[in-house]
C-alpha positions as CSV (number, residue, x, y, z in Angstrom):
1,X,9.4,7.5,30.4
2,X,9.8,6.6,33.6
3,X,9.4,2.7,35.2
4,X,8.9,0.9,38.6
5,X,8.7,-2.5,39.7
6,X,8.8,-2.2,43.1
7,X,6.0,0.9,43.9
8,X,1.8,-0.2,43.5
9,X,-0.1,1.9,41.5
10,X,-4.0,2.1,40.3
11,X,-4.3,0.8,36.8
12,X,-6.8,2.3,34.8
13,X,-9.1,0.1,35.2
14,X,-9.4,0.4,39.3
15,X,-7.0,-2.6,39.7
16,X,-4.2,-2.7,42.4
17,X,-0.9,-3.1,40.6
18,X,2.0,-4.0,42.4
19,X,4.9,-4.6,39.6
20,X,3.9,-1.6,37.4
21,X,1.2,0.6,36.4
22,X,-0.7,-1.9,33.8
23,X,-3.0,-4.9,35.4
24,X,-2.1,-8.5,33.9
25,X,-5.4,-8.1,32.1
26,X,-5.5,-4.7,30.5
27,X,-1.8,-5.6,29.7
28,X,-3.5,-8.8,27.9
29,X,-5.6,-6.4,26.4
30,X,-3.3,-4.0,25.2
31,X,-1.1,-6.9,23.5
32,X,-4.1,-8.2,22.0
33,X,-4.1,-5.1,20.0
34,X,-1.0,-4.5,19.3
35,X,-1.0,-7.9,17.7
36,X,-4.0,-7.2,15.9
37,X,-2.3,-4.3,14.6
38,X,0.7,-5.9,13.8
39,X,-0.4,-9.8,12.9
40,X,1.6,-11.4,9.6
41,X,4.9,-11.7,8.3
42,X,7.9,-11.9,10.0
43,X,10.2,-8.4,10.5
44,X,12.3,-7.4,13.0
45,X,13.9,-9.5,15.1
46,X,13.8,-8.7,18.9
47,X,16.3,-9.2,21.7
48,X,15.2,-9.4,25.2
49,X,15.8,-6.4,27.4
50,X,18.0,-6.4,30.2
51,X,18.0,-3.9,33.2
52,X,18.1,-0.3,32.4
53,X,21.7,1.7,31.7
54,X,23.2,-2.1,32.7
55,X,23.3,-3.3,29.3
56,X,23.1,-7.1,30.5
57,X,21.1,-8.9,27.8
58,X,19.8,-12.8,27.8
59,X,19.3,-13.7,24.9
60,X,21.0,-12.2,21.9
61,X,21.9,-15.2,20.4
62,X,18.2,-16.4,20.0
63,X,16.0,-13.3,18.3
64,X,12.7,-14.2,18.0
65,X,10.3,-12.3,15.1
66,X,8.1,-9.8,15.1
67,X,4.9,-10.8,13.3
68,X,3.3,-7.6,10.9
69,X,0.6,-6.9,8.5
70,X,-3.1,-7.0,9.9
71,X,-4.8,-3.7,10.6
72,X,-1.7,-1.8,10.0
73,X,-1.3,-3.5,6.3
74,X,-4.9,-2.8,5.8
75,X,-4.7,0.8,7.3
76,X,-1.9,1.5,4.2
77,X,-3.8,-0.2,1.7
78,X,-6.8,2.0,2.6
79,X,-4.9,4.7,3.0
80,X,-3.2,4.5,-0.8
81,X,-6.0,2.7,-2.2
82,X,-3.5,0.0,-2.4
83,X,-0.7,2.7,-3.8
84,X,2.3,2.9,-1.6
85,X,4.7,4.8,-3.4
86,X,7.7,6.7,-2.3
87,X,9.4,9.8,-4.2
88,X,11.3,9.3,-7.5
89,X,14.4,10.5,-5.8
90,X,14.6,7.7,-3.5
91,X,12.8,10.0,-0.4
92,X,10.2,8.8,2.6
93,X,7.1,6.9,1.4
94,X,4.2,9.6,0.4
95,X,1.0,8.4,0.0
96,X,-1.1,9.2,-2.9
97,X,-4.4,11.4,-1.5
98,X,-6.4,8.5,-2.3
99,X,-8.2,8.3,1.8
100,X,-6.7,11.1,3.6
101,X,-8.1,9.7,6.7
102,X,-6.5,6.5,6.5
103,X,-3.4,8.1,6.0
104,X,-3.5,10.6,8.7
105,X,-4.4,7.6,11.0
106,X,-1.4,5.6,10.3
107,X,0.8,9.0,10.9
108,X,-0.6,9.6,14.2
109,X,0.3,5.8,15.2
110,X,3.8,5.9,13.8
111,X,4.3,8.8,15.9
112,X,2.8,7.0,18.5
113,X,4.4,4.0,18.7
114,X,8.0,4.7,17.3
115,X,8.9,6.6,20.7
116,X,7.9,3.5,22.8
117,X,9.8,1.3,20.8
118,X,13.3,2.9,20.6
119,X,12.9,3.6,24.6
120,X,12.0,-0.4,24.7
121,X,14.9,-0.8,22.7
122,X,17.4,1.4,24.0
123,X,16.7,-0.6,27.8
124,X,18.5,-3.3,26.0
125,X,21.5,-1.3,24.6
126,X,25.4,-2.7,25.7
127,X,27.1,-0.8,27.5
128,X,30.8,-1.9,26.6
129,X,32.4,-0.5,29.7
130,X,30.0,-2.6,31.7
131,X,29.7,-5.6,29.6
132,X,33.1,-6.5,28.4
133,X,35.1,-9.4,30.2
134,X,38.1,-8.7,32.6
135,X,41.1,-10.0,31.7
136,X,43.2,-11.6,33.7
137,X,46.3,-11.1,32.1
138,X,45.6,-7.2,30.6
139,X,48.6,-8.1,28.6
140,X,47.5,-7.0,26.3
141,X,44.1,-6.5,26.4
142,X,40.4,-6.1,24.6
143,X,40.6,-8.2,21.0
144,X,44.2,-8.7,21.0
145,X,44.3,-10.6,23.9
146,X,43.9,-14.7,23.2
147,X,42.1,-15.4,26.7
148,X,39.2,-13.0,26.2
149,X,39.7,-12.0,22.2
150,X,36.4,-14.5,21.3
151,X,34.5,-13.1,24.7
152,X,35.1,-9.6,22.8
153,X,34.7,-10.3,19.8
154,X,31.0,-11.7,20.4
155,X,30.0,-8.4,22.3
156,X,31.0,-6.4,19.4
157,X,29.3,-8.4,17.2
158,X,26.2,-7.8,19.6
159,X,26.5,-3.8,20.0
160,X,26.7,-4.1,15.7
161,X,23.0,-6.3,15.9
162,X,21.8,-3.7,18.6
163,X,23.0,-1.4,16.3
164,X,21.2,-2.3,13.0
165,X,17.7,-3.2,15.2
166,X,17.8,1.0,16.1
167,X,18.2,1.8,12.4
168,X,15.4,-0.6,11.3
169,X,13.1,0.6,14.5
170,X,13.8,4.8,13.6
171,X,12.3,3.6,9.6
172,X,9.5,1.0,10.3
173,X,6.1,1.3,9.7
174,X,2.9,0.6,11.8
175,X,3.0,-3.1,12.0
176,X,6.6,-3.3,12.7
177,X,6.5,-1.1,15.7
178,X,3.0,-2.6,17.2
179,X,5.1,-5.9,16.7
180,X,7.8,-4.9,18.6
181,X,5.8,-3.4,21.2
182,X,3.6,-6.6,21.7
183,X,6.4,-8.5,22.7
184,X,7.6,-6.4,25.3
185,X,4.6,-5.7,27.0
186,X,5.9,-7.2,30.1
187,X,8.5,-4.0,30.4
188,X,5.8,-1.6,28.9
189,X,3.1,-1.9,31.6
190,X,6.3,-1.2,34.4
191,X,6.2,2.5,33.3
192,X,4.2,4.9,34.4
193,X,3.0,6.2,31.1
194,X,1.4,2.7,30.4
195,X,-2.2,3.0,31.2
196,X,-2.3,5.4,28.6
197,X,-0.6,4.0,25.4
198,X,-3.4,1.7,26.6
199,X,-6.4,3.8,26.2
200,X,-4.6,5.5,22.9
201,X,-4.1,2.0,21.0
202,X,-7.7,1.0,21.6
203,X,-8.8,3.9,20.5
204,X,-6.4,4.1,17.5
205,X,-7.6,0.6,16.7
206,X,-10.9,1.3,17.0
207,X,-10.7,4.0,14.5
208,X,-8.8,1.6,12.4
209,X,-11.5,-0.5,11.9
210,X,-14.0,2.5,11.4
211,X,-11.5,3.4,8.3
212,X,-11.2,0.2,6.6
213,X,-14.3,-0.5,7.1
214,X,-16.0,1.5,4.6
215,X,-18.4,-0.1,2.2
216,X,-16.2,-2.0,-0.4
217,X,-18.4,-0.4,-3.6
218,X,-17.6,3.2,-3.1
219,X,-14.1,4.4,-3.9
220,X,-12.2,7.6,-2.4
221,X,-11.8,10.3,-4.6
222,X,-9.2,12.8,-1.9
223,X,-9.9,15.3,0.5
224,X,-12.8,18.2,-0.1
225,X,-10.3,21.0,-0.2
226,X,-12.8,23.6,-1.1
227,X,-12.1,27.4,-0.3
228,X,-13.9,27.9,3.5
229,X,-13.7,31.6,5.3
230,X,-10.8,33.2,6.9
231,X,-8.8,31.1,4.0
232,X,-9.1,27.4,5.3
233,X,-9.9,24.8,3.5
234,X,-12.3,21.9,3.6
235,X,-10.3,18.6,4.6
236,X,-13.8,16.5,4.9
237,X,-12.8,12.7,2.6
238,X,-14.9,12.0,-0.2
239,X,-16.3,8.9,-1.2
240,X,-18.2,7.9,-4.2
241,X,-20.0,5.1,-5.6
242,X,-18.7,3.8,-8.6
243,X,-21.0,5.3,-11.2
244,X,-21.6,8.8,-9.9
245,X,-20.8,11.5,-12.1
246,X,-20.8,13.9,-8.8
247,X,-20.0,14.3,-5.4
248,X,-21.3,16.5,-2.4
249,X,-19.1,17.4,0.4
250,X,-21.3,16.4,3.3
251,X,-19.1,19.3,5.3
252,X,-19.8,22.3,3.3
253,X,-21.9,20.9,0.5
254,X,-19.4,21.8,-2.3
255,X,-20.1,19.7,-5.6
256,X,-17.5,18.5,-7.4
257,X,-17.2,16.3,-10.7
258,X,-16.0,12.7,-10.0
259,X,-14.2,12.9,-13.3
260,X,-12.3,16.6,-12.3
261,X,-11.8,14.5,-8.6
262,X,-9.9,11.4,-10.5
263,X,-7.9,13.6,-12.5
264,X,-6.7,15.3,-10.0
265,X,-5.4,11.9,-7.8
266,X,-3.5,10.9,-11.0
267,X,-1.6,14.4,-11.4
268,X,-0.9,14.4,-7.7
269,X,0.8,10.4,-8.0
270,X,2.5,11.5,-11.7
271,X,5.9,11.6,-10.0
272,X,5.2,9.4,-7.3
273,X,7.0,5.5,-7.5
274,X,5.1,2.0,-6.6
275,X,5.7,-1.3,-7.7
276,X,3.7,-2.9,-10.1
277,X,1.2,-4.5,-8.0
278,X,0.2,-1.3,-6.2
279,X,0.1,0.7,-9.3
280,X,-2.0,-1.8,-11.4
281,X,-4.1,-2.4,-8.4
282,X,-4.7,1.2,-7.6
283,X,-5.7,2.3,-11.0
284,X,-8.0,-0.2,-11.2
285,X,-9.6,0.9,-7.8
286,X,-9.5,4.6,-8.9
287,X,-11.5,4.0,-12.5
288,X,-13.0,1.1,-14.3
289,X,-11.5,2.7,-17.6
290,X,-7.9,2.3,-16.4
291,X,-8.2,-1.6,-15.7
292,X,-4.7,-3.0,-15.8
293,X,-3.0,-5.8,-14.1
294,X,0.5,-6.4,-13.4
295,X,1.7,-8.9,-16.2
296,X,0.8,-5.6,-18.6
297,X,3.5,-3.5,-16.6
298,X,6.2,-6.5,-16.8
299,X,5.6,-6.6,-20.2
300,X,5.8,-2.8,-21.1
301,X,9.4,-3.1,-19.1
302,X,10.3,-6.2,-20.8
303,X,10.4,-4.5,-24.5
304,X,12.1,-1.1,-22.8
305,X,8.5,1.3,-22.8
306,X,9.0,1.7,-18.9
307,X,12.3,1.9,-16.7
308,X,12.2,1.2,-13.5
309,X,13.6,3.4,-10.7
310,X,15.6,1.1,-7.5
311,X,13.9,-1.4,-5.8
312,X,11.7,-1.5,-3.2
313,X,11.7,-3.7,0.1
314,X,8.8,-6.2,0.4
315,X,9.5,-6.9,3.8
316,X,10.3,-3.5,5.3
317,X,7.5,-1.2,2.8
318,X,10.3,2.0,3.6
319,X,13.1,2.1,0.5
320,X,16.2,2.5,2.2
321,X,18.5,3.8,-1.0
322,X,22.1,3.7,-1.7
323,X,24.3,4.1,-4.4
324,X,23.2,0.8,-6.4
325,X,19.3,1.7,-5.9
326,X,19.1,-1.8,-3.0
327,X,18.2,-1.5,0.3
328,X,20.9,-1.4,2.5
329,X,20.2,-4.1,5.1
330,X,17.4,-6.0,3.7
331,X,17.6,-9.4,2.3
332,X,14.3,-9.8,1.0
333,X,14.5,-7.2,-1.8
334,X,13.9,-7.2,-5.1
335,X,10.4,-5.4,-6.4
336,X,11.0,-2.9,-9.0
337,X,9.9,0.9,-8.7
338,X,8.0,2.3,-11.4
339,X,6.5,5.9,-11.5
340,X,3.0,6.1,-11.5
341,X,2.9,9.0,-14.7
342,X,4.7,6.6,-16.6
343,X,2.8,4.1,-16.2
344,X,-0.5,6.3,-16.5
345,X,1.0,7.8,-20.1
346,X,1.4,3.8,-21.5
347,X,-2.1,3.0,-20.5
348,X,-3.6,6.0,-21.9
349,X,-1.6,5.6,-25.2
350,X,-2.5,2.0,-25.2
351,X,-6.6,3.1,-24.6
352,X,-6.1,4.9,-27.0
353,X,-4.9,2.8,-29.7
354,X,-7.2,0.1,-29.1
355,X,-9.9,3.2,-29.5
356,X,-8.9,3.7,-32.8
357,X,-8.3,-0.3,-33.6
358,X,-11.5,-0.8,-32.7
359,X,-12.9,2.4,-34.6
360,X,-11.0,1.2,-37.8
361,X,-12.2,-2.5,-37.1
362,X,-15.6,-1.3,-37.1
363,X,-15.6,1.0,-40.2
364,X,-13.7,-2.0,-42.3
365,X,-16.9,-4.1,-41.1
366,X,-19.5,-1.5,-42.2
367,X,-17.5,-1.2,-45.5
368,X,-16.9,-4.9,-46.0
369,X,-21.0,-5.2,-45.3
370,X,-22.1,-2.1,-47.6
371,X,-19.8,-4.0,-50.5
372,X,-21.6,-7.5,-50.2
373,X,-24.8,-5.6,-50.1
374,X,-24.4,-4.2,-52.9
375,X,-23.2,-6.9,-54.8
376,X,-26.5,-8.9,-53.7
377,X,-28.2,-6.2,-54.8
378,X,-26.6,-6.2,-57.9
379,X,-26.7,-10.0,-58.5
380,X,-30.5,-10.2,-58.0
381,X,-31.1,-7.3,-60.7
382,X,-28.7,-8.9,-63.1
383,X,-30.7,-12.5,-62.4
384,X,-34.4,-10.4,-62.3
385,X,-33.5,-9.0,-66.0
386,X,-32.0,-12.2,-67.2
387,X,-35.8,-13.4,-66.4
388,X,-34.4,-16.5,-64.2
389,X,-36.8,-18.5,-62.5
390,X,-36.9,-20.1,-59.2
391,X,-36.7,-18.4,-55.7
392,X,-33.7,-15.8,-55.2
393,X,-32.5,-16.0,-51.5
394,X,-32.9,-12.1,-50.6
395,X,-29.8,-10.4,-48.6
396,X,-31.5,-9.7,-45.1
397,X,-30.2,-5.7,-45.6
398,X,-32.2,-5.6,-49.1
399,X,-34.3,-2.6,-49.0
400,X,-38.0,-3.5,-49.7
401,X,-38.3,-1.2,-52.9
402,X,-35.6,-3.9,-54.3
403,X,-37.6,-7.0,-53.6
404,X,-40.8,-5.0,-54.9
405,X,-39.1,-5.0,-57.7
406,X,-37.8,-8.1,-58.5
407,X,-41.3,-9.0,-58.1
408,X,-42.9,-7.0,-60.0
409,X,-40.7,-7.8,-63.1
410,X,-41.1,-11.6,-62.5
411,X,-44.7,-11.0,-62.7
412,X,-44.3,-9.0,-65.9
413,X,-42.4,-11.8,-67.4
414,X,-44.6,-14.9,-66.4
């Protein structure tokens, strides 16, 4: 990547540019979307830039924050059906096949984006040849020296926070990196590969919008993946509405059962990890008959029936593990990891004890009813032959032939 701020250029658009390659208003435009992209909470922190391979910076001592979630967040919730989940041995987050397309997307823009934001980053790096003070006295000299030991000190303390902003830049996600990049527009649109990371992040965002989009009553049940000549296979998404029994590719026209299509998401997420909200929330989403909410998960941990694998960082979405299972540089952790088969195997156990409650529930009733039917029965013979007089109140399952004859004796009788 290569920038200018003394050359004029053609922007994209037709527009003269004489400080870079990006107009003022297509470099409005292109920070309106990477704000949409990356609208939210706060993340990284951002220090300004100084001048390339000088390492001056301005303002180190006053970060300002990166704002995340919006399209991005949405784009992983599509894309996981709410399921973000990492591997049980602490590896990169893996997204269950829940939308395919949606999580494609979001790899194309971290690829994207993560490039431009460590160059952006790495204009602001300090040099400490460049930036440490002269002493005066070089007697002796660098941290030992009282006259420029606090100078020193500070600039090491900087290089350490430049430092820890590359680590969180080469792990965060979508929003994180639009964030980062929308703040630094300004130096973005000065090189000459600006105009298009332009066109590419409106495109990117329209298909965003195309993905999450989708009509909210049909649910994804993974890529087609049916056998296609010279040995490929069909990566078409499927959606279905909720109470279809089947599914046609509209690629290749392959029909598939909606039951077969569910089991197969929940083998393919047995290993994976998630915390309880994503879990809870993306069974539900996947099948009515695996409704479950969170509290159900806490409580299943609670009495020892689930274990819970690290902890997962609500700020950054990436589990950066170490040997205690925390993140390493995160101060906002704290959300348990749970693997999805575990939780599955509970619920189905649990489905199917309540089956069978109900089942025995049910065939207590039907006994308990057949008994006082029988005893009503028995009562109003006993009373018929004892020649009683008066009305008998009839049990409303009496068979007629019963109440026939009652009668019939009665009339004997009188």
């Amino acid at each position: 990547m290569n920038d200018s701020s003394n050359t004029s250029s053609i922007c994209g658009c037709g527009a003269t540019v004489r400080d870079g390659y990006l107009c003022r208003t297509c470099a409005r435009q292109l920070r309106d979307d990477l704000v949409e992209l990356a609208p939210g909470k706060q993340m990284l922190p951002s220090y300004a830039l100084g001048s390339a391979g000088r390492g001056t910076t301005t303002r180190w001592d006053t970060p300002s924050a990166v704002m995340v979630g919006g399209l991005a967040e949405d784009l992983t919730t599509t894309a996981a059906r709410q399921a973000r989940i990492s591997n049980a041995d602490g590896g990169a987050e893996k997204p269950v096949p829940f939308n395919p397309r949606a999580a494609e997307l979001r790899a194309v823009l971290t690829n994207m984006l993560r490039p431009w934001a460590l160059w952006l980053h790495g204009r602001g790096r300090p040099v400490a040849e460049l930036t440490r003070p002269v002493c005066s006295h070089r007697d002796p000299v660098g941290a030992d020296c009282p006259s420029c030991a606090a100078e020193t000190a500070a600039i090491d303390q900087r290089m350490q926070q430049w430092r820890r902003l590359q680590r969180e830049l080469e792990r965060a996600d979508v929003g994180a990196l639009a964030g980062y990049l929308a703040q630094h527009v300004d130096v973005v649109r000065g090189d000459e590969a600006a105009p298009q990371l332009k066109l590419a992040i409106e495109n990117a965002v329209a298909r965003v919008r195309e993905v999450i989009d989708r009509q909210p009553d049909q649910i994804a049940v993974g890529q087609c993946g049916a056998e296609l000549p010279e040995e490929h296979t069909c990566q078409e998404p499927l959606y279905v509405d909720r109470e279809a029994s089947f599914v046609t590719c509209p690629a290749c026209d392959t029909t598939w059962s909606v039951a077969d299509r569910r089991a197969w998401l929940l083998a393919g997420a047995h290993d994976e990890l998630g915390t309880a909200a994503t879990i809870a929330a993306s069974l539900t989403r996947l099948d009515d008959d695996h409704r479950l909410s969170v509290n159900r998960i806490y409580q299943w941990r609670h009495r020892g029936k689930l274990i819970d694998y690290g902890r997962a960082c609500a700020a950054h979405r990436v589990p950066e593990w170490v040997e205690t299972g925390r993140h390493a540089s995160c101060q906002d952790c704290g959300q348990a990891l749970y693997r999805v088969g575990d939780v599955v195997a509970l619920l189905t156990a649990s489905m199917v004890a309540e089956t069978a409650r109900r089942a025995k529930a049910e065939r207590l009733q039907r006994e308990r009813s057949k008994k006082a039917r029988v005893a009503r029965q028995r009562e109003l013979l006993k009373r018929s032959k004892a020649g009683s007089a008066g009305p008998v109140a009839l049990g409303p399952g009496l068979p007629a032939a019963i109440e026939n004859t009652v009668n019939r004796r009665r009339s004997e009788a009188g």
